[in-house]
N, C-alpha and C positions, 0 to 999 in steps of 0.2 A: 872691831878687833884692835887691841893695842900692839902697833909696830914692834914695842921693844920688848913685849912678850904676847906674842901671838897664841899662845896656847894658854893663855890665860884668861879669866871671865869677865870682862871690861862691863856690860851693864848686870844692874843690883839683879834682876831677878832671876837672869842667868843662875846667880850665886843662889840662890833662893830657893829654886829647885833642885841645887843638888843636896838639899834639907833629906830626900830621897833614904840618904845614905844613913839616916838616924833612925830608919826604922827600918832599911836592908842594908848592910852596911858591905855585903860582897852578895854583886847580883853577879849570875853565872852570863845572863844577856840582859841587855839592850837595844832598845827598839824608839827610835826618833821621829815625829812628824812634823816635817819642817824644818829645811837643815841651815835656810838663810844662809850667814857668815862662818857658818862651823864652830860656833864657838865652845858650845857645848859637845860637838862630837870631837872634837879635840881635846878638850880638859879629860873627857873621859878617858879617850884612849890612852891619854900621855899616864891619867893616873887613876888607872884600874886596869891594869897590864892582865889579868884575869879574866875579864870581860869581851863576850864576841858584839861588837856593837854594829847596829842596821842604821840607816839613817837614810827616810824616804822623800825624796822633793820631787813635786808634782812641776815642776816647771826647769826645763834643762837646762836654759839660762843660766838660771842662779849654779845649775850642777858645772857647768862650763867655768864656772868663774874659781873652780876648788883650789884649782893650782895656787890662784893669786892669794887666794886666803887660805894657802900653806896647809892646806887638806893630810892627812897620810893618804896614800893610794891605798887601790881596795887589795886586802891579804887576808888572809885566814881568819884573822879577827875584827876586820871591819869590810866595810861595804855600803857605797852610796846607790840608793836603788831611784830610776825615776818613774815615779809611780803617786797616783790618787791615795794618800792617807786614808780617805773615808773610804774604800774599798780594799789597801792594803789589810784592812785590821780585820778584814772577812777570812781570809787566807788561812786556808786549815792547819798550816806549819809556823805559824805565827803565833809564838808561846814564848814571848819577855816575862823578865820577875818585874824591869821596870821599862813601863811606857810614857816615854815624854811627849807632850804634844805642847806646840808652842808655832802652830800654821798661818798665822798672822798674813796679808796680802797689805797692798794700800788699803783698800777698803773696810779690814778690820780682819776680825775672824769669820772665814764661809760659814754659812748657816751649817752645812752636812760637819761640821767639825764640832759642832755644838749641840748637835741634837741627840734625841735622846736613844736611837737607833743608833749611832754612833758611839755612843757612852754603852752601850747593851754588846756592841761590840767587842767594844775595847773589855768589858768585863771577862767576855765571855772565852777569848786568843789570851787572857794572863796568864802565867803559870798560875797554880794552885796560891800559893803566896802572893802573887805577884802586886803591884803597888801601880797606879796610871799617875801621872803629874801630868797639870797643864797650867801653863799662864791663860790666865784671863785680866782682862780691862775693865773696871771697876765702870767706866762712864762710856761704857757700847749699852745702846738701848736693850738687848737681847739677856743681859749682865743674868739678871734673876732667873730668864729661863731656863738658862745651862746650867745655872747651882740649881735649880729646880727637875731636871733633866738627873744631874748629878747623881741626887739626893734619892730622887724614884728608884734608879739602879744601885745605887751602892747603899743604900740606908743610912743608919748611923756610922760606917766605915768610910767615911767623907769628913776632913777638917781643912781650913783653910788660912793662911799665912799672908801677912802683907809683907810683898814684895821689897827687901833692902834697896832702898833711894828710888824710891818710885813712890808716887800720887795717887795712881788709879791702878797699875799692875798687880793681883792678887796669887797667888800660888795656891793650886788645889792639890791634894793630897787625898786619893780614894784608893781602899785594895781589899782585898779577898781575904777569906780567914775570918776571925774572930778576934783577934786583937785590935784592940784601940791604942788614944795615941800614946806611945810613952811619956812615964812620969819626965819628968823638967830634968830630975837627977839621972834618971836614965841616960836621957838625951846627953845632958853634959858628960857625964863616962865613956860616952859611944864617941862624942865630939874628941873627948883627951884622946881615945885610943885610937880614932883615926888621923889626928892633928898630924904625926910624921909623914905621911903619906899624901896630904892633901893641901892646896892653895887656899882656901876658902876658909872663912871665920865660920864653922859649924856651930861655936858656942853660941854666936848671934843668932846663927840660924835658931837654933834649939827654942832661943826665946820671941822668936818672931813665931813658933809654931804653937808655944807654950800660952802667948797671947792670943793666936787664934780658936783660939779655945773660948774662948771670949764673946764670940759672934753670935749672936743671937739669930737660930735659924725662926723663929717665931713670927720675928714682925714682918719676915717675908713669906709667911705661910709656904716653909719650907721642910715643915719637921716631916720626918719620913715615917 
């Protein structure tokens, strides 16, 4: 968190995800796993004043620590739940348009966060449209399996982004529906129209998603 704006997105991939918003650009909810520093369930709330946002941490620790990292309390439109992510996403009233997961530990991402029951999950609690984002770590041994995992469940409704100032952080992009990813210029019109409202360079983003288009699902015998 940056001290002299706290509700702001201090690392790249944070920013990276909310790529989100260039192909939902007003989700009615929000559903987070893994709430670490808050940083993203803050930029949300401060700027989607429309949105009821969840954000679930499996360890109350880090939930004890909200105050210091300048949390909202929990109100009509938000709430920090503590609870198992890989078991919240079962939960039969668990219907976000967008599902962030970004559950990282010391040790990396938990296997139950990556697998493919998991991802069938997360498919299955989206709303009708709805859109899943998650960070993944490009040099975690498991890397291929979860795009592989991904790809099983979502098909070709899966594209993925390299994370703004990061090495190995990637940003996936999978959702429901039939649409694919928007044209470039799409994205740059959706970026201008939400630019008043938002911190974040979306046009960057637009083209970190635009290059993800890029990725050859092949050589990782990933094609769905």
């Amino acid at each position: 968190m940056l001290r002299r704006d706290p509700f702001g997105l201090a690392l790249g991939y944070t920013r990276t995800m909310m790529g989100f918003l260039l192909f939902r650009p007003s989700p009615r909810r929000i559903s987070m796993i893994g709430l670490g520093g808050g940083s993203l369930a803050k930029y949300c709330y401060r700027h989607l004043p429309s949105t009821a946002i969840t954000a679930v941490e499996i360890n109350p620790q880090v939930i004890a620590l909200r105050d210091r990292f300048q949390l909202p309390p929990d109100d009509e439109r938000f709430r920090v739940v503590c609870a198992d992510g890989a078991q919240y996403v079962n939960l039969p009233d668990h219907r976000p348009d967008v599902l962030l997961v970004d559950g990282f530990n010391a040790d990396g991402l938990p296997a139950e966060l990556g697998s493919r029951s998991f991802y069938e999950a997360c498919r299955r609690r989206l709303s009708d449209d709805g859109m899943l984002v998650a960070n993944l770590v490009t040099d975690e041994p498991d890397f291929h399996r979860y795009l592989r995992s991904l790809r099983e469940v979502f098909g070709n409704a899966v594209t993925l982004a390299p994370s703004e100032a990061s090495e190995h952080n990637v940003t996936i992009f999978a959702w429901k529906g039939v649409d694919g990813v928007p044209s470039l210029m799409t994205m740059f019109d959706r970026a201008r129209a939400l630019a008043h409202g938002h911190a974040v360079n979306l046009h960057a983003t637009a083209t970190r998603i635009e290059y993800g288009k890029q990725f050859n699902w092949n050589r990782y015998d990933l094609v769905g």
